[in-house]
N, C-alpha and C positions, 0 to 999 in steps of 0.2 A: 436771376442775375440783373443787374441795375445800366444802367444806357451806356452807350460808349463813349470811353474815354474821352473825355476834350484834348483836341489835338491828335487825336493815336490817328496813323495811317491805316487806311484798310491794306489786308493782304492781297499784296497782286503777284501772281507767282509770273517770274520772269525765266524761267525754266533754268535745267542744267546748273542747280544748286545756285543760282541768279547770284552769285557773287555772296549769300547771305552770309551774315557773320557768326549767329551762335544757333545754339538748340535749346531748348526749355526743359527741362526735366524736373517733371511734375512727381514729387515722393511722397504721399497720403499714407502717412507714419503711424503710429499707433497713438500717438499723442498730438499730431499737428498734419497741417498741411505747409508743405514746402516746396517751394519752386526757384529752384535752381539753374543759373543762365550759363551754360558753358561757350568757351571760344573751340575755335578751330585747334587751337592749341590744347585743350583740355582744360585749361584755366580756368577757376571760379573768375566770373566777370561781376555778379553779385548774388544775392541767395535772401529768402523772406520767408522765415517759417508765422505760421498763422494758430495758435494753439487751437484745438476743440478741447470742450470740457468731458472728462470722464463720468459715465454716471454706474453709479453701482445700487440698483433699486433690493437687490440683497444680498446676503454672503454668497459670494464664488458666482454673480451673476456682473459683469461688465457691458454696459451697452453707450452708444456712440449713436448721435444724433443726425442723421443722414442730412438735412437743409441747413444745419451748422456746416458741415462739411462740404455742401453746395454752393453757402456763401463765398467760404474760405476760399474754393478752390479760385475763385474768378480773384478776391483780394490777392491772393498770392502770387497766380501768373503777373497780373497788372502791376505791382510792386514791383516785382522784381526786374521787369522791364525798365522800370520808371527808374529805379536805383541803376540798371547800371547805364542809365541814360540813353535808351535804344527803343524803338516803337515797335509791333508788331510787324510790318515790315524789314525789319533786321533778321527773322524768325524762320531757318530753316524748315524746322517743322519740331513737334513738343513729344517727346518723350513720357511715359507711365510708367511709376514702378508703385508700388504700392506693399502695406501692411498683408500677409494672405490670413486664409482661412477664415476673417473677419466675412459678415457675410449677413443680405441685404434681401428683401423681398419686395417689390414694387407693380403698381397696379401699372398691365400696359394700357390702358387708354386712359387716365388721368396720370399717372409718371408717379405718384407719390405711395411713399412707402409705406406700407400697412403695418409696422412697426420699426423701432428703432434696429440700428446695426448692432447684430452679435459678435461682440470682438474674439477675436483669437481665444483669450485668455477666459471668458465666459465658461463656466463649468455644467451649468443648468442642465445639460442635454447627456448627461452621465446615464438615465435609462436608456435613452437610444442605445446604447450600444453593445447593450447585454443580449449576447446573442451565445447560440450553442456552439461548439469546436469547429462543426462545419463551414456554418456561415461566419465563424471570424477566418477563418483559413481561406475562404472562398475570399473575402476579402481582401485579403493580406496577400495574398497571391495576386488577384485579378488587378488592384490599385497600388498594392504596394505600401500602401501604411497599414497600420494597426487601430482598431476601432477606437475611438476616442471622442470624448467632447471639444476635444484642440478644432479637430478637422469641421468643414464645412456643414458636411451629408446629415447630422444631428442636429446643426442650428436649425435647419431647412425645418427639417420635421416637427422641432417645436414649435415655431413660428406658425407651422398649419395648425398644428392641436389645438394651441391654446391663444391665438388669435381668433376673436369671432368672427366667422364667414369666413378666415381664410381658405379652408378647408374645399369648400365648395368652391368660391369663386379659381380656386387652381385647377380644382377636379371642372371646369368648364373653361378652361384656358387663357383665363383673365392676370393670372399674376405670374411673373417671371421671378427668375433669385439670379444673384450676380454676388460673386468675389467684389473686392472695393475696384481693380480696376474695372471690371465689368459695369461698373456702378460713376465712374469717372469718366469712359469711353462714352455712354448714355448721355452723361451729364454734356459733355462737349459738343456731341451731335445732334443736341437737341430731341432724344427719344429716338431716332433716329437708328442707331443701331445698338443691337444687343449680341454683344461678342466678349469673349473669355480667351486670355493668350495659354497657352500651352502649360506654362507652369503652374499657373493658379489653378486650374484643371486638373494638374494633377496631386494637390491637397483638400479635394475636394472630399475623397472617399469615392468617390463616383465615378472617376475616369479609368479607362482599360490603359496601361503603361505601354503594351504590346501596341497596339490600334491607335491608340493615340484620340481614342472617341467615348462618346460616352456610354456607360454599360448598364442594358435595360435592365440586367438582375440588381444591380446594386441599388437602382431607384425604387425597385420592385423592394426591395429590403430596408428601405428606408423611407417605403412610402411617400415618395415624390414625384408627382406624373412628369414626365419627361418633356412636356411640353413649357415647363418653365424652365427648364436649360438655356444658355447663351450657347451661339456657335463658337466652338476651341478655334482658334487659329494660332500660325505661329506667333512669335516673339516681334517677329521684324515684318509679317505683314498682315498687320492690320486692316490697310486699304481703306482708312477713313479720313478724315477732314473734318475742322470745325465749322459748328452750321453759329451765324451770328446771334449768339445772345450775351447780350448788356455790355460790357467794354471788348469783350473777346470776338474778335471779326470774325466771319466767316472763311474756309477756305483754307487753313493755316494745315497741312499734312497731321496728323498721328501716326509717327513713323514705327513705332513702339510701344509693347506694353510686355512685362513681364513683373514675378514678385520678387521683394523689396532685397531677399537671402539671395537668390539667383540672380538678381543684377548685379551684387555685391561681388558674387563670386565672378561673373564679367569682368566687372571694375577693376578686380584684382588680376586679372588675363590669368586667370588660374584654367588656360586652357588643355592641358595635357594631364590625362589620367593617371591618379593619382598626386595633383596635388589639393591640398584643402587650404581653407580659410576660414573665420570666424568673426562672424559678426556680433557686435556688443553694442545691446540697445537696453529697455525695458527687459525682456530676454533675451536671447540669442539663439543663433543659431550658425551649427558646424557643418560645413557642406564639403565633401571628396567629388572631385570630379572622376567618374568610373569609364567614362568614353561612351558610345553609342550603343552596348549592350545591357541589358535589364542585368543588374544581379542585385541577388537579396541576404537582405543583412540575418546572421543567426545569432546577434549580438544586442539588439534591442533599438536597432536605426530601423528607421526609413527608406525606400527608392524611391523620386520620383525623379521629374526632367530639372536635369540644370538648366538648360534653355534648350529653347528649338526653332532654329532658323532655315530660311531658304537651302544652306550649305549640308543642313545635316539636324539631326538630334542626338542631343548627348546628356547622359543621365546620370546622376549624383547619389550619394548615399548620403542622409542628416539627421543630424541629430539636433534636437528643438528642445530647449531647454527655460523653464516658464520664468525664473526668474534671476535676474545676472545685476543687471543694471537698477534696477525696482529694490535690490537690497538695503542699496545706500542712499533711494529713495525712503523709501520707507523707515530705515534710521532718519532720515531728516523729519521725516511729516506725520510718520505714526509714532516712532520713539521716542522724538526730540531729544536724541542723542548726537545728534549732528546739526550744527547751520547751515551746512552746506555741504554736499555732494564732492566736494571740490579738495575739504581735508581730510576725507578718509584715508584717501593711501598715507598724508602724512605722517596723521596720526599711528594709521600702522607701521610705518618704518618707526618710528619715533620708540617703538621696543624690540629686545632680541628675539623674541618669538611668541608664538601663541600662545604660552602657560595652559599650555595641555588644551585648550578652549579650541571646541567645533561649534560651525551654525551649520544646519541642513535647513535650508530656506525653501522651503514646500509651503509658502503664502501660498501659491496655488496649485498646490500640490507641486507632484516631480513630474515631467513627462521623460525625453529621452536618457540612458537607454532602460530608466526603471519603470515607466510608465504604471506611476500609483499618483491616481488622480486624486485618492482621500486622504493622504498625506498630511501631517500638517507640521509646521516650521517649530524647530528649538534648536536651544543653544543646549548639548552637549558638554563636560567638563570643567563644570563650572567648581571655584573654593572660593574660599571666603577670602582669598588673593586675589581672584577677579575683579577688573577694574573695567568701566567703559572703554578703557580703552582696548583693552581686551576682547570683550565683544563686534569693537568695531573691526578689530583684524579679523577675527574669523568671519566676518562679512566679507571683508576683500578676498581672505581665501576659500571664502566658499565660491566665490563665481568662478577661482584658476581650479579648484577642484571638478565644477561640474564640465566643463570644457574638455580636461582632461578626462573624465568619462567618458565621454562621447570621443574624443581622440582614440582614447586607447581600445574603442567598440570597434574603433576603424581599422586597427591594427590587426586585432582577431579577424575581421571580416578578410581584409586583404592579405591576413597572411603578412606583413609590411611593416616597417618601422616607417611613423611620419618623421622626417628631419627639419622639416619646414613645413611654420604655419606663418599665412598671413592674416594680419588680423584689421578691424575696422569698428568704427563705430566712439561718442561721446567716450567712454570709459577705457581706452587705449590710450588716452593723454595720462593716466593713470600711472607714474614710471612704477611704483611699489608694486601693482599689480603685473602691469608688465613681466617684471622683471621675476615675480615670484611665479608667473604663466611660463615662463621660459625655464624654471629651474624644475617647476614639478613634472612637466612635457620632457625634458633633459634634451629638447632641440632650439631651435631657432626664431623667434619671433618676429615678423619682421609686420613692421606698423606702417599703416598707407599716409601718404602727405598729407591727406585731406580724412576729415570725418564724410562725407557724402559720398561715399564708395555705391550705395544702391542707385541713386541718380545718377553718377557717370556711369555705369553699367549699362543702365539705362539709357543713357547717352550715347555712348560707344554703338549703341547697335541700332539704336535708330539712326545714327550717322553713319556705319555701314550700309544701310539700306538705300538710303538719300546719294549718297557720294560725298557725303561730308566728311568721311574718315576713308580713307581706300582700302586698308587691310589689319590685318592682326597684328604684324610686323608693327605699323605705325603705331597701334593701339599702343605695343609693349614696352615702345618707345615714349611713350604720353603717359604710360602709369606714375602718378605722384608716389613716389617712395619717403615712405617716416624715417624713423630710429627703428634701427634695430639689435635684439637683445638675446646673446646666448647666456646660457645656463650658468648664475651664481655660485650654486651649492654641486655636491655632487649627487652622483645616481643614489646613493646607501641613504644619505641624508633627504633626497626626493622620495623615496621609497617608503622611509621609518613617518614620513609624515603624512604622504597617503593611505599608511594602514591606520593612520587615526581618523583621516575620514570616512574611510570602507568602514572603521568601527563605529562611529557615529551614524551613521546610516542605515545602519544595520539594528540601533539601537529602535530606528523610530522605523523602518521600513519593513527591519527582518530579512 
C-alpha cells in the first residue's frame, strides 16, 4: 500500500461511538472491490467499486490476482471517503463481506501468496472430490455441503500438489489458506492476524456445523495439515484494528466480517425462520433462514451458518447457483448478441413468449440442487422461427427458472410454501425478469432499495457491535424497500412453462 493520504486525519478513537458518522463496508465481489460508506441512517453516503481483472489460464479454471486485490482494497476505502467528503476520522469502524469459497494460500513470514486466488467458480479441483459413499456422507453430514469443486477444501489441495514446494513448505508450517475475508482481515492488520468469520468456515468443507470448529477428518481427507487454518470467529467479533499501511491509518476498529450471501440475507433482516431471499450477481445465490438448529436438506441444498454473533447462531439452507447474471454477460462479450446487459429484459418483453426456446446455462456447469459440475450450456427448442431475440428470452428465463429450483428444493425440505422472497443484487432493476420471477414462484417478489444488500448486511452488524445501530427493530426500520412484484400469469400457465424447463434439463442432464 502506497503512503498516507495528504490531508487524511489519523484515527483517534474518542470512545462510546465518539459521535462518528458512518461505517465502511468493504465488499470483495467477485469482479471488483467495493467500498461502501453508510450513514447512521442506512444511507448510501457514496460507494467506489475498483474492477480486478478475471483470469482464465484454461477451460473451467478462474483465478484472481491477490496484489491486484491489495491494491484495490486501499484505492477503494480512500475513494470512497474522499467522494463522500469525510476522512478516516469520520469512520466508526469498516465492515467485511466478501465473495466465499474463493480461496488463497500465502507464505507466513514473507505474506505473499504462493499462487493466484481460486475463485468460487474455478472447476480444476473436480478429482478432489471423488471419494467413496462413505466419505462423501461423512462429509455431508459433518460440514453440511456436498463434495464439490465450488467449495474451498479442493482448492487448498490443488494449490499443495501442483505448486512446487508448496507441499512441504505447509507440511513444515510455513503457509497458511484463507477465504478472501481471511485474506482482507490479513491484508488490513498488516500480517498481523489470521482469522476466518463463522460463515466462510462453513463453506469451506472443513468446518463441523455442530462445533462450530474445524474438523481434523475432513483435513485428513483433503490432505491439508491443520496448521494452515485461520482461527473461525464470529461475524461481529473480530476483535481486530487496522495496523497503518500507506493511506489507511492505524487503529480504525474491524467490527465485522461475514460472506457476501449471508450479509445479503442480514441486509434483507430476513431474520425469522423461514424466510428466504435471493441474491443476483455473476451467480447467485438462495438462502432460507432455518433458526439455530442444523437441518439437512434431502433436496439437493446445502446447510451452513447464516451468521453467528455474540446473540446466538442461526443457520440457513442454499442453494448456489453458478450462473444467473454471467448469462447476459456472456451474451454480451462471448455471443455479441447483446450491447449491453441493460436490453435484455427489454428485448424479452418485446415478445409474447418463448417460442417453445429453453437455455440450460451450465457455462460452468449446474451446482444447486443438480450438482453436475460437467454439464455443459444449450439452447433447447430451437426452429428455423428462432430469432436472437428468442435466445435472449430464454437467457432471462433461464436465471427465474434456476431460482425457482432452489425455491421449490426449499419447499420439499420444509414441508412449506415460500410466499415471499426478497431479492437483491445488479439484475433485480430487471422489471421483465422480475416480474416473470414472481409468476414462475406464484408468490411475491419484493426488491431492496439499493443493490448493496451484502455491504449493508455487513454494515448492520458491525454497527450492532459498535453501538452504531441499537437493535433489530431499528435494523427493520432502516431496511431500503424496492418495487415489488406479485404474480402476472397464473399457477396452470407457471406450471405448463416449468415442465418445459424440467424438459430441457433433462435433455442435457438426464
Amino acid at each position: 500500500m502506497a503512503e498516507m493520504m495528504n490531508g487524511s486525519k489519523p484515527y483517534a478513537n474518542t470512545g462510546a461511538n465518539g459521535g462518528r458518522k458512518v461505517i465502511v463496508a468493504i465488499d470483495q465481489s467477485t469482479a471488483a472491490t467495493k467500498a461502501v460508506v453508510f450513514s447512521k441512517n442506512a444511507e448510501i453516503l457514496a460507494k467506489t467499486l475498483v474492477p480486478h481483472e478475471q483470469h482464465y489460464p484454461a477451460p473451467g479454471w478462474v483465478e484472481h490476482d491477490p496484489s491486484e486485490i491489495a491494491a484495490n482494497l486501499e484505492t477503494a476505502v480512500v475513494t470512497a471517503l474522499e467522494n463522500a467528503r469525510l476522512t478516516f476520522s469520520d469512520v466508526d469502524s469498516l465492515a467485511l463481506t466478501n465473495q466465499r469459497e474463493t480461496v488463497m494460500v500465502w507464505n507466513r513470514e514473507t505474506g505473499k501468496t504462493v499462487y493466484n486466488a481460486l475463485v468460487w467458480q474455478d472447476g480444476r479441483a473436480t478429482a478432489y472430490c471423488e471419494f467413496d459413499e462413505g466419505t462423501t456422507e461423512y462429509l455431508r453430514k459433518t460440514t453440511g455441503l456436498e463434495p464439490s469443486p465450488f467449495f474451498s477444501a479442493p482448492k487448498v489441495s490443488w494449490i499443495l500438489d501442483n505448486v512446487p514446494g508448496a507441499r512441504q513448505l505447509a507440511e513444515e508450517g510455513k503457509l497458511a489458506f484463507g477465504t478472501v475475508d481471511s485474506y482482507l482481515l490479513y491484508l488490513l492488520t498488516g500480517g498481523k492476524a489470521h482469522k476466518c468469520d463463522v460463515t466462510n468456515a462453513s463453506r469451506t468443507l472443513l468446518m463441523d456445523l455442530e462445533t462450530l470448529s474445524w474438523d481434523e477428518r475432513a483435513f485428513s481427507i483433503f490432505n491439508i495439515p491443520l496448521s494452515m487454518a485461520p482461527e473461525i470467529v464470529l461475524c461481529d467479533s473480530v476483535n481486530e484494528s487496522t495496523s497503518e499501511a500507506g493511506r489507511i491509518p492505524a487503529g480504525i476498529p474491524i467490527a465485522s466480517m461475514i460472506g457476501d450471501s449471508h450479509a445479503a440475507l442480514f441486509g434483507q433482516c430476513c431474520f425469522e425462520p423461514g424466510s428466504v431471499k435471493a441474491t443476483y450477481g455473476t451467480g447467485s445465490s438462495v438462502m432460507m433462514n432455518i433458526g439455530g438448529e442444523v437441518k439437512r436438506s434431502s433436496y439437493g441444498l446445502v446447510t451452513s451458518v447464516a451468521y453467528g454473533t455474540k446473540d446466538g447462531i442461526c443457520y440457513c439452507l442454499e442453494g448456489n447457483i453458478n450462473t444467473t447474471g454471467g448469462i447476459t454477460k456472456w451474451m454480451c462479450e462471448g455471443l455479441g448478441i447483446l450491447e449491453s446487459a441493460s436490453q435484455s429484459g427489454k428485448i424479452a418483453a418485446s415478445l409474447p413468449d418463448n417460442g417453445g426456446v429453453y437455455f440450460v446455462p451450465a457455462l460452468a456447469g449446474l451446482a444447486a440442487p443438480h450438482w453436475k459440475s460437467d454439464a455443459r450450456a444449450a439452447f433447447v427448442g430451437m426452429t428455423s422461427a428462432t430469432t436472437l431475440a428468442h435466445l435472449i428470452r430464454a437467457g432471462e428465463e433461464a436465471i427465474a427458472y434456476q431460482i425457482a429450483d432452489v425455491v421449490r428444493a426449499m419447499e420439499e425440505d420444509l414441508s412449506s410454501p415460500v410466499t415471499s422472497l426478497r431479492v437483491d443484487g445488479g439484475p433485480t432493476r430487471d422489471m421483465f425478469l422480475m416480474d416473470f420471477q414472481a409468476g414462475i414462484l406464484q408468490c411475491i417478489v419484493d426488491t431492496a432499495g439499493i443493490e448493496e444488500l451484502s455491504a449493508l448486511g455487513a454494515a448492520f452488524i458491525a454497527g450492532l457491535s459498535t453501538g452504531f445501530f441499537r437493535s433489530k427493530a431499528e435494523l427493520n426500520q432502516l431496511r431500503p424497500v424496492g418495487n415489488c412484484y406479485a404474480p402476472s400469469f397464473d399457477k396452470l400457465h407457471a406450471e405448463k412453462l416449468y415442465a418445459g424447463w424440467k424438459s430441457a434439463l433433462h435433455q442435457i442432464i438426464g
